[in-house]
ROTORDREN-723610 format. One line per field, with one value per residue (C-alpha): residue number from 0; residue in three letters; z, x, y. Coordinates in steps of 0.25 Angstrom, whole numbers, plus 5000, padded with zeros to 4 digits. Each point is the difference from the previous one (the first is absolute). Example, Ala and Ser with C-alpha at 12.3 -4.5 7.8 and 13.67 -1.06 7.14 Angstrom:
2
k = c(0:1)
r = c(ALA:SER)
z = c(5031:4998)
x = c(5049:5006)
y = c(4982:5014)
***
This chain:
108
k = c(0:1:2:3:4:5:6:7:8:9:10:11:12:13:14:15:16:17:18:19:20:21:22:23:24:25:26:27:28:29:30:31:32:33:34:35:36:37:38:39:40:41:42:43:44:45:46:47:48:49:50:51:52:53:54:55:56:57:58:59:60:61:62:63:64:65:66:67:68:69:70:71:72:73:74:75:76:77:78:79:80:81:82:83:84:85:86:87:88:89:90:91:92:93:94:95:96:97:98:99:100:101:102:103:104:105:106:107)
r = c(UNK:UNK:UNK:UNK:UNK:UNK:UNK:UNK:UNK:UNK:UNK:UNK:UNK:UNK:UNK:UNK:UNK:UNK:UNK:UNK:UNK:UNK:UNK:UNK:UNK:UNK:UNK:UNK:UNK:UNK:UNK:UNK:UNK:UNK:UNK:UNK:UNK:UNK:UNK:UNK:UNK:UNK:UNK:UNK:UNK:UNK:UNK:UNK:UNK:UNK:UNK:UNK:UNK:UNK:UNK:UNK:UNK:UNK:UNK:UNK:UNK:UNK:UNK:UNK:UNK:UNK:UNK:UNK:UNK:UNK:UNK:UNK:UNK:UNK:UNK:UNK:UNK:UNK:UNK:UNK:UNK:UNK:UNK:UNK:UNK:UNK:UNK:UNK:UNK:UNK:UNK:UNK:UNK:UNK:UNK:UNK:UNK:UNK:UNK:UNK:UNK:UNK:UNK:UNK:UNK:UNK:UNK:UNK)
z = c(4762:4993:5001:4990:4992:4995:4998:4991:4994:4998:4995:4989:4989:5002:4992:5003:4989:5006:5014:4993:4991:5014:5006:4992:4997:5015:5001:4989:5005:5014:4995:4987:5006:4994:4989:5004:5001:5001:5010:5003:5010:5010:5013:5012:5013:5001:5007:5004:4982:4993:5015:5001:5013:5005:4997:4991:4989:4988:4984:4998:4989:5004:4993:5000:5001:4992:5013:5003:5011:4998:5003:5001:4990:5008:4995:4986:4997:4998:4997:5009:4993:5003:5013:5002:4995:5009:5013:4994:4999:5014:5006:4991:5008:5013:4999:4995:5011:5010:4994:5000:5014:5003:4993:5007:5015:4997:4996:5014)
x = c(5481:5006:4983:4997:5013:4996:4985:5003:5009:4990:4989:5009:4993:4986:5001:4994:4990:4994:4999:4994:4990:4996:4997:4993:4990:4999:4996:4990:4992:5001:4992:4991:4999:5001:4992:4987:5005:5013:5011:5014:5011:5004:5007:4992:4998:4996:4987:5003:4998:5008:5006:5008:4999:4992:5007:5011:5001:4998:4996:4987:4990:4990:4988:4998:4989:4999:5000:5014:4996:5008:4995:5008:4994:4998:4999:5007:5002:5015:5010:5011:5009:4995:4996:5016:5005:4990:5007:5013:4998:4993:5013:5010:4992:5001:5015:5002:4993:5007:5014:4995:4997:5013:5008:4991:5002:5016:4998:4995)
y = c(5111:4986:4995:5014:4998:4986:5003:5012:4992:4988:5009:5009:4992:5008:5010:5016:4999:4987:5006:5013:4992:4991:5014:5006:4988:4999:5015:4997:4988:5009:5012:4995:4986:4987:4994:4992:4985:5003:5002:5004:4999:5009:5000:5005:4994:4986:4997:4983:4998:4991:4994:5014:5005:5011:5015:4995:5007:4991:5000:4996:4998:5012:5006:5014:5009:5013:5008:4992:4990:4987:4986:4988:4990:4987:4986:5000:4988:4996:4989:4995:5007:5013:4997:4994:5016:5007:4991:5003:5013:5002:4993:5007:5013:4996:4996:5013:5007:4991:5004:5015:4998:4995:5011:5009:4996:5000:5016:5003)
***
């Protein structure tokens, strides 16, 4: 309970509108799919890219069809500092997932 109480009080800065707006361009790239060249990020399960272990549930740069298959793009070239984010974030996941765990096994 105190784990929720201080994430929804971290996050109180994201607005409805931003989290409406994210939704909505995710739907859209889903079902018309993306523009030729270009790509965008969504979370779906990782398959070993970007060093993320297998089955995690991650944001990705994808491609997608118009008959909504999603590809991860691979090899994007980056600089440290993007790759820096992507292992902070990766490790920000896990911890959270750990806690999670934690919390869940005292429920029992």
């Amino acid at each position: 309970k105190q784990w929720y109480q201080r994430r929804v009080r971290e996050r109180r800065g994201m607005t409805t509108m931003s989290t409406g707006k994210a939704i909505a361009d995710h739907l859209k790239f889903w079902t018309l799919g993306t523009p030729v060249g270009h790509f965008v990020s969504m979370a779906l399960p990782s398959d070993g890219s970007y060093g993320v272990e297998e089955g995690v549930f991650f944001s990705f740069p994808v491609q997608v069809n118009k008959y909504g298959v999603v590809k991860i793009v691979q090899d994007l070239r980056m600089d440290s500092f993007a790759c820096e984010m992507i292992a902070a974030s990766y490790a920000e996941l896990k911890a959270e997932a750990e806690e999670a765990l934690e919390i869940a096994s005292q429920l029992k």
